[in-house]
BATORTI-911727 format. One line per field, with one value per residue (C-alpha): residue number from 1; y, x, z. Coordinates in nm, 3 decimals. Each point is the difference from the previous one (the first is absolute). Example, Ala and Ser with C-alpha at 12.3 -4.5 7.8 and 13.67 -1.06 7.14 Angstrom:
<atoms>
k 1; 2
north -0.450; 0.344
east 1.230; 0.137
up 0.780; -0.066
</atoms>
This chain:
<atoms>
k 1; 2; 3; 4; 5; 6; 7; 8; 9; 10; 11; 12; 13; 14; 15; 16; 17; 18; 19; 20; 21; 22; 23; 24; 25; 26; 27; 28; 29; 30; 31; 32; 33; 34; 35; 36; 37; 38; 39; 40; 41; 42; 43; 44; 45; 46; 47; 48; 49; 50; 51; 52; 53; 54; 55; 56; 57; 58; 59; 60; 61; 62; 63; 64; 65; 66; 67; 68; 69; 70; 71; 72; 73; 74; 75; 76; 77; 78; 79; 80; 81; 82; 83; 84; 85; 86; 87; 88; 89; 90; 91; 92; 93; 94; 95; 96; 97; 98; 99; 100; 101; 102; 103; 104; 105; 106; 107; 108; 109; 110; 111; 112; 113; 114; 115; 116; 117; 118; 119; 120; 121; 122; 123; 124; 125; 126; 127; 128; 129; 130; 131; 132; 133; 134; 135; 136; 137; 138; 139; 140; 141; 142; 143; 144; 145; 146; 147; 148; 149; 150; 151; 152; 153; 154; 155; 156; 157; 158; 159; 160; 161; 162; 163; 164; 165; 166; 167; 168; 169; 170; 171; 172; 173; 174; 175; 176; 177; 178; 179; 180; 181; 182; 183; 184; 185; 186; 187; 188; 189; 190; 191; 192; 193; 194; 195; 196; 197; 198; 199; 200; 201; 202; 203; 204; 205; 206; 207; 208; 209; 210; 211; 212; 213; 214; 215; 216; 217; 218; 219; 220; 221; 222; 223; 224; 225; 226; 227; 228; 229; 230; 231; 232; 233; 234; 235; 236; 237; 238; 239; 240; 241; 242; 243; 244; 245; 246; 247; 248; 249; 250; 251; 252; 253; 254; 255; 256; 257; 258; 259; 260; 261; 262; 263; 264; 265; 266; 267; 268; 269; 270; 271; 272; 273; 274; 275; 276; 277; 278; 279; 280; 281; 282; 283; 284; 285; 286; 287; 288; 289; 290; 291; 292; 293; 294; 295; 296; 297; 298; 299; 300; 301; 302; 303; 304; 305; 306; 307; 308; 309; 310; 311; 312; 313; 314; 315; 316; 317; 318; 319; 320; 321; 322; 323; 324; 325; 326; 327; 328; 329; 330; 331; 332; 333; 334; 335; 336; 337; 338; 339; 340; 341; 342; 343; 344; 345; 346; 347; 348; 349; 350; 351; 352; 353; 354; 355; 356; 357; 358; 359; 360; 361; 362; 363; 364; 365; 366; 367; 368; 369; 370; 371; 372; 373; 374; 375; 376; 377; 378; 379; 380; 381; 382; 383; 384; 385; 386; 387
north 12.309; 0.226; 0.331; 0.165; -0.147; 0.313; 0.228; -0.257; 0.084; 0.360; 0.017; -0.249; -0.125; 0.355; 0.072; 0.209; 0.197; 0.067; 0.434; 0.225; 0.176; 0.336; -0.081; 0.060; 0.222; 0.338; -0.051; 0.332; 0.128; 0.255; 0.345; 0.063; 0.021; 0.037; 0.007; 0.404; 0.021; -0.145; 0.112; 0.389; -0.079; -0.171; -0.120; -0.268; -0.192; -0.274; -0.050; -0.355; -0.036; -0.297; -0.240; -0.103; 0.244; 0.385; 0.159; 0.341; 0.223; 0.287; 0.320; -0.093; -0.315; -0.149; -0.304; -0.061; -0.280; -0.210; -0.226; -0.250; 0.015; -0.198; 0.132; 0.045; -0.002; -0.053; -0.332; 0.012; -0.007; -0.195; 0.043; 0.089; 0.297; 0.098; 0.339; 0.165; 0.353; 0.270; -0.044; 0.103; -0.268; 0.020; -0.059; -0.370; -0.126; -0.093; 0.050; -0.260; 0.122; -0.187; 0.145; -0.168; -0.034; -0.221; -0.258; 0.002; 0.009; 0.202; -0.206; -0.271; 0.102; 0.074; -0.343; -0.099; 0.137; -0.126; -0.313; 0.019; 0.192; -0.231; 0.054; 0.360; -0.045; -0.237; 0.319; 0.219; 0.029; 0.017; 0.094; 0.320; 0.151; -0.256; 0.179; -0.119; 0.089; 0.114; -0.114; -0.360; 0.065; 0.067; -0.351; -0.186; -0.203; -0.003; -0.217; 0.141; -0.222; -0.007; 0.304; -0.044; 0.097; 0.279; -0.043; -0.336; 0.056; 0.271; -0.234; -0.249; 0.259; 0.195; -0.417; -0.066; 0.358; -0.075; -0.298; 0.124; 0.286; -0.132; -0.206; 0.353; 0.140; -0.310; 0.058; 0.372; -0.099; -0.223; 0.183; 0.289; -0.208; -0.144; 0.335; 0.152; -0.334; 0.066; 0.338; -0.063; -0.266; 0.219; 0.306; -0.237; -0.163; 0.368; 0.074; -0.285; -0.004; 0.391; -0.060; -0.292; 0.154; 0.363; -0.063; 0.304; 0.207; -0.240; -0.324; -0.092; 0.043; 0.161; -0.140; 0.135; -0.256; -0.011; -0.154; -0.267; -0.120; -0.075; 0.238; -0.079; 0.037; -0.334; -0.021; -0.003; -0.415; -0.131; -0.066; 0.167; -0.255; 0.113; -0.344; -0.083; -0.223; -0.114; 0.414; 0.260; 0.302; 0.293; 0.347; 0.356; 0.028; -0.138; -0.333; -0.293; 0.117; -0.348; -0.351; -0.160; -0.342; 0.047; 0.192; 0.231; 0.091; -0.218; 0.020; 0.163; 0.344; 0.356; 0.196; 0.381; 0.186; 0.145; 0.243; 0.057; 0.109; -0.087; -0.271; 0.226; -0.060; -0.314; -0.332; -0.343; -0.315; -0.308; -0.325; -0.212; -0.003; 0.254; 0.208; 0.376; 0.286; 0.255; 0.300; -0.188; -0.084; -0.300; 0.104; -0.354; 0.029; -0.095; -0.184; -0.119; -0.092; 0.396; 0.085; -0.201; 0.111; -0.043; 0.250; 0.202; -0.012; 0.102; 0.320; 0.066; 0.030; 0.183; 0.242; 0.022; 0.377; 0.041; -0.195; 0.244; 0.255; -0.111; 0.036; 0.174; 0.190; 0.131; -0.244; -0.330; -0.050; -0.200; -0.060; -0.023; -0.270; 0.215; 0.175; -0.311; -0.136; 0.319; -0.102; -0.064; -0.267; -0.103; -0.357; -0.165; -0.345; -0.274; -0.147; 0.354; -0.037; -0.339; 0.081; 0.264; -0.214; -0.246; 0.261; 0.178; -0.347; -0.097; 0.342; 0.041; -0.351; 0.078; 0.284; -0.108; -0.300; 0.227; 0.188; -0.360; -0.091; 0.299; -0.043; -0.398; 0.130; 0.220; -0.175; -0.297; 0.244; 0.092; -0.398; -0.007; 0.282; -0.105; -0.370; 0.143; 0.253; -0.238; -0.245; 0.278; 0.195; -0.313; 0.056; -0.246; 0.096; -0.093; -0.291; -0.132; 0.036; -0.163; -0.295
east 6.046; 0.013; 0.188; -0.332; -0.173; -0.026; -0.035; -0.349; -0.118; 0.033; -0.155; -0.317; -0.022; 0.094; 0.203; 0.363; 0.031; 0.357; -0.018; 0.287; 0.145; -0.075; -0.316; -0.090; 0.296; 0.127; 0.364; 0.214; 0.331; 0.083; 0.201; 0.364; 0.183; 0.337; 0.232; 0.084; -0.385; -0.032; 0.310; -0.157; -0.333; -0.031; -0.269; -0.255; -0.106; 0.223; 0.100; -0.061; 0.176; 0.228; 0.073; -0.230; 0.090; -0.084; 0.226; 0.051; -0.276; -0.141; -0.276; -0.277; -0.160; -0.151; -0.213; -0.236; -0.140; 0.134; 0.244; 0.076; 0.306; 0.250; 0.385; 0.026; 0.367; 0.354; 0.100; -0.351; -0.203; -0.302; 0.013; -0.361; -0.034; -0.218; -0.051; -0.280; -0.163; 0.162; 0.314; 0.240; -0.006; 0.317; 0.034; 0.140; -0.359; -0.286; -0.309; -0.237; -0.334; -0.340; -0.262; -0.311; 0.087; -0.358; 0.125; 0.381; 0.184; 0.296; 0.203; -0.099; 0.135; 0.298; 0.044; -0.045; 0.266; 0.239; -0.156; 0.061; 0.374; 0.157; -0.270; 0.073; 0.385; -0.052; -0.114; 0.308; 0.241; 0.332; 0.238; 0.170; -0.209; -0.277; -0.316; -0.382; -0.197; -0.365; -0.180; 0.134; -0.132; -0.326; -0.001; 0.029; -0.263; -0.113; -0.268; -0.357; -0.202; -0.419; 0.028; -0.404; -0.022; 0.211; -0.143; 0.146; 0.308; 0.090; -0.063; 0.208; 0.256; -0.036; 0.044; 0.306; 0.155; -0.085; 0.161; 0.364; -0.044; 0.002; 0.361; 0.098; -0.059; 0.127; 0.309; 0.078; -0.132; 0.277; 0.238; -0.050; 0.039; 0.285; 0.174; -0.036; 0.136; 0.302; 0.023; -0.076; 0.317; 0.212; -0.018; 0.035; 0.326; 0.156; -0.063; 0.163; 0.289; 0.055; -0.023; 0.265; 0.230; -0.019; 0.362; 0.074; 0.356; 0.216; -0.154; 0.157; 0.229; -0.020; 0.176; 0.078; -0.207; 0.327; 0.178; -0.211; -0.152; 0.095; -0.175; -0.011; -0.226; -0.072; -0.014; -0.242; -0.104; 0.071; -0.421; -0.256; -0.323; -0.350; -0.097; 0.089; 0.286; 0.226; 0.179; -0.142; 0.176; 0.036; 0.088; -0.160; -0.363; -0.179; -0.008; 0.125; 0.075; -0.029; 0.128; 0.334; 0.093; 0.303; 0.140; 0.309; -0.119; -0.026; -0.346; 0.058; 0.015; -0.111; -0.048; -0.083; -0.044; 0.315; -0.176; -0.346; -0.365; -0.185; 0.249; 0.212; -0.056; -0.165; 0.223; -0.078; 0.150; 0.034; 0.002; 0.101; 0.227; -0.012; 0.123; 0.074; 0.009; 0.184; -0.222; -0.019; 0.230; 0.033; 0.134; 0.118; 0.136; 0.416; -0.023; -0.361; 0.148; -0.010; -0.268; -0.281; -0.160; -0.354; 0.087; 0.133; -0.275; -0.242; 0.205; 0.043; -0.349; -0.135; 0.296; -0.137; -0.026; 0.384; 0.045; -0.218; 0.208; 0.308; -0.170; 0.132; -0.185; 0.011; 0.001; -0.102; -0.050; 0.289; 0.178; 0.367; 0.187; 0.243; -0.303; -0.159; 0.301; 0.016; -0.335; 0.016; -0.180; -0.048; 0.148; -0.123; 0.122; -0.069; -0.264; -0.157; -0.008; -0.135; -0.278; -0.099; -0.004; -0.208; -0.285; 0.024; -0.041; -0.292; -0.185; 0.134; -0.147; -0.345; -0.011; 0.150; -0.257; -0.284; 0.152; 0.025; -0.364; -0.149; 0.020; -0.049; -0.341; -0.079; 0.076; -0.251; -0.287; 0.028; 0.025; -0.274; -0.174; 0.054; -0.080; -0.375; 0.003; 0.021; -0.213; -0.276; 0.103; 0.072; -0.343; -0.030; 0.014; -0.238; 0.189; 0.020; -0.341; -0.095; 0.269
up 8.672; -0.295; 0.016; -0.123; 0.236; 0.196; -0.309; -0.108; 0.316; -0.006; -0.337; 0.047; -0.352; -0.127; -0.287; -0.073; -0.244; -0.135; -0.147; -0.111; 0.245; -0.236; -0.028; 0.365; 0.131; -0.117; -0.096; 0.013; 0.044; 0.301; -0.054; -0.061; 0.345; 0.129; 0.241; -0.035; -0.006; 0.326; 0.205; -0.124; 0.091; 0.331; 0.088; 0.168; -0.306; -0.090; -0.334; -0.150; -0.335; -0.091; 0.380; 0.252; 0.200; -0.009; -0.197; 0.242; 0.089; -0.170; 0.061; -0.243; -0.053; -0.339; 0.100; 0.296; 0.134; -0.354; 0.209; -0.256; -0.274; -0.163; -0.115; -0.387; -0.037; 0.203; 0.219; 0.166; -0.282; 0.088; 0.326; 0.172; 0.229; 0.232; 0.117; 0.214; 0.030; -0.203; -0.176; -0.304; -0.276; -0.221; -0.368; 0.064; 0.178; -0.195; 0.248; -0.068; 0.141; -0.012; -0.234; 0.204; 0.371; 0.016; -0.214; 0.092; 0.410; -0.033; 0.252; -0.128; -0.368; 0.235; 0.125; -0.322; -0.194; 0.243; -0.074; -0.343; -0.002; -0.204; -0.267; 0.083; -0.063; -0.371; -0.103; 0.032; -0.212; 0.127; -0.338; 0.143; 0.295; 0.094; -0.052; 0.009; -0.311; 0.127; -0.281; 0.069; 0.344; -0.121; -0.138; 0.361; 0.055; 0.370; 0.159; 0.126; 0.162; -0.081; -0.228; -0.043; 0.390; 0.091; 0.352; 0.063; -0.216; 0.218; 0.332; -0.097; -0.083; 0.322; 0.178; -0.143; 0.042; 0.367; 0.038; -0.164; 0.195; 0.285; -0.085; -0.104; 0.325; 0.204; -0.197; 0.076; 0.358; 0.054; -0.223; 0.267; 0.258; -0.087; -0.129; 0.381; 0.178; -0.243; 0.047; 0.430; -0.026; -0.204; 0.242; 0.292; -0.169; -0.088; 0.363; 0.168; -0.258; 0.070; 0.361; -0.063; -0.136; 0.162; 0.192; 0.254; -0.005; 0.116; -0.003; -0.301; -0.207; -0.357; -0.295; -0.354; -0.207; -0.241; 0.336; 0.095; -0.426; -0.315; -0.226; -0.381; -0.298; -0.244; -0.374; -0.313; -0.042; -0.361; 0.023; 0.204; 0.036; 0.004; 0.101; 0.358; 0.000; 0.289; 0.116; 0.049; -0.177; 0.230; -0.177; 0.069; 0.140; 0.295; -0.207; -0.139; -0.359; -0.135; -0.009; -0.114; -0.025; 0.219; 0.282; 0.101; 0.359; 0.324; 0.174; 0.394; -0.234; 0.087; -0.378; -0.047; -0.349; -0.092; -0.271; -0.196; 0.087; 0.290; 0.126; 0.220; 0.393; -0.064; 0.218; -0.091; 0.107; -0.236; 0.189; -0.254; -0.230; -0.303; -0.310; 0.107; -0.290; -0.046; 0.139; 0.338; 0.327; 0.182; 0.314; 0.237; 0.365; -0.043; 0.319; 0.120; 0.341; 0.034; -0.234; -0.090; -0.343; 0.103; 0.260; -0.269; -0.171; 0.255; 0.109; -0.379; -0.046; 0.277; -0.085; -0.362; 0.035; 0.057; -0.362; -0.156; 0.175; -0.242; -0.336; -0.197; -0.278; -0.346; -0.321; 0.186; 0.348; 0.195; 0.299; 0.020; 0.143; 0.161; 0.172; 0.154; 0.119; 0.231; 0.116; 0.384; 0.125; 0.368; 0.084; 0.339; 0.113; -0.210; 0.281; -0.039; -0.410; 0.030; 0.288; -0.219; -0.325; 0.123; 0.105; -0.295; -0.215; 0.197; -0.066; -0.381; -0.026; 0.076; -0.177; -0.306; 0.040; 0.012; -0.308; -0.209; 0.141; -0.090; -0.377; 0.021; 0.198; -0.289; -0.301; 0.164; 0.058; -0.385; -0.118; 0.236; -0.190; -0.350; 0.078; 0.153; -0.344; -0.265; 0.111; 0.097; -0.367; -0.211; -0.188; -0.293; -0.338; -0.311; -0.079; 0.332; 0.082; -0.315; 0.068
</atoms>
């Protein structure tokens, strides 16, 4: 069956007719905006200039009920956005509003450009800051079916916005869903792990972490990979900063920033082997018949706050070595350690499965999405009609 198939039946012998995106949209730039602007004029407008998202939100709007632009300039340019009701447009979003609403859907120019992004993005020009020229803009040519019956033309536009609306909303259906099962496991796994490893006066014993681990920080690699290759190279942040092609860590490894923004607190554990940096610790048990590192890392991280208790501040943010060897750490029999590993693992597991199925879930709906899009947007042009 043809992938028009669908599309001839919607149009009933009807023709397309391929127009300039100037000639039935108003294309215009928004105001100058910035960031001082905003933070001294608060408001409940948002402020869409240059990324999908809002920008910040402001006291005084500029555009109603106009919900359709595109970013002129900066790594986005291109990019579609939609935005409802009243809002601030900035100077880096061309609004692209629809002269005749009776000949033209505006969702359905919506769906449309995101159709026809790459289009959008041969445009650009991307020596120095990539920017979007409107006049070559106004030379996109988009599809309107039966432009001889505006009555029709606008049904068949209204049928397909219908049908990827629905995928839309099935999408951010599940995508809720999915968010408060994640969120539901996440709470229920900080509970059980505080309860875990909430030890009374007494019970056990504390232990300077400098006693019971080796605490070290790695090195720079000779070549950081952007590619993934066989390690994962652990440094500051709250992830892997990269790939390398060899290794200078064992896996069985708790790791903690050492210094820099944001990274502070966080506890990760690398099961495999891997390359450590120099802005991060590895800290390994130096007998795991006392102290097993998975333990370590559990009580590490539900102790986070005492590691951001250590950092030290001015210049760059770090933690000392000296300091988090003083840490004290409870140690409970090595049965205990393991009976709490092992329900800790199980709960970590579903959760972080949850966390890894919730993107695969998403990424599906939008194949999904843009599989049902182009064939219901894939008009045919002049030439292919005539082929």
């Amino acid at each position: 069956m043809s992938h028009l198939s669908y599309l001839e039946k919607l149009l009933d012998g009807e023709i397309v007719e391929w127009v300039a995106l100037g000639d039935v949209t108003l294309i215009k730039t928004g105001q100058a905006v910035s960031k001082q602007a905003i933070s001294t004029n608060p408001g409940q407008y948002p402020v869409i200039n240059s990324g999908r998202e809002p920008l910040g939100f402001i006291d005084n709007w500029n555009t109603d009920n106009d919900p359709i632009g595109i970013t002129t300039r900066g790594a986005g340019v291109g990019s579609i956005t939609w935005q409802e009701g009243k809002y601030f447009r900035g100077n880096l979003n061309y609004s692209v509003t629809i002269k005749d609403s009776a000949n033209l859907e505006v969702r359905y120019l919506y769906h449309l450009l995101h159709q026809m992004q790459s289009a959008i993005q041969s445009l650009c020009t991307f020596d120095g800051i990539p920017a979007l020229n409107a006049g070559s803009l106004k030379g996109l040519e988009i599809p309107i079916p039966c432009p001889d019956n505006p009555e029709k033309s606008l049904a068949i536009q209204a049928e397909i916005v219908c049908i990827l609306g629905a995928f839309t909303a099935m999408t951010a259906e599940l995508t809720a869903e999915l968010t408060a099962e994640l969120n539901m496991r996440k709470k229920q796994y900080n509970y059980y792990r505080d309860q875990l490893l909430s030890f009374e006066e007494g019970d056990v014993e504390w232990k300077a972490l400098g006693k019971i681990a080796e605490i070290n920080t790695g090195q720079k690699p000779s070549e950081i990979l952007d590619t993934e290759a066989e390690f994962d190279y652990i440094n500051a942040g709250t992830t892997r900063s990269g790939y390398c092609a060899l290794s200078n860590c064992e896996g069985d490894t708790v790791t903690t920033p050492s210094r820099g923004q944001g990274g502070i607190g966080f506890v990760g554990y690398q099961n495999k082997s891997f390359w450590l940096g120099p802005l991060c610790y590895k800290i390994r048990s130096i007998d795991n018949k006392a102290l097993i590192n998975k333990y370590l890392f559990y009580i590490l991280q539900s102790k986070n706050q005492l590691l951001l208790g250590l950092k030290k501040e001015g210049g760059v943010p770090a933690v000392n070595k000296s300091d988090l060897a003083k840490l004290e750490v409870p140690v409970p029999s090595i049965t205990e350690q393991e009976r709490i590993v092992e329900i800790l693992d199980k709960f970590d597991m579903l959760t972080t499965s949850i966390k890894e199925g919730l993107p695969r879930e998403i990424e599906l709906r939008r194949k999904q999405y843009e599989y049902y899009r182009d064939l219901l947007l894939s008009f045919p042009k002049p030439e292919e009609a005539a082929a």
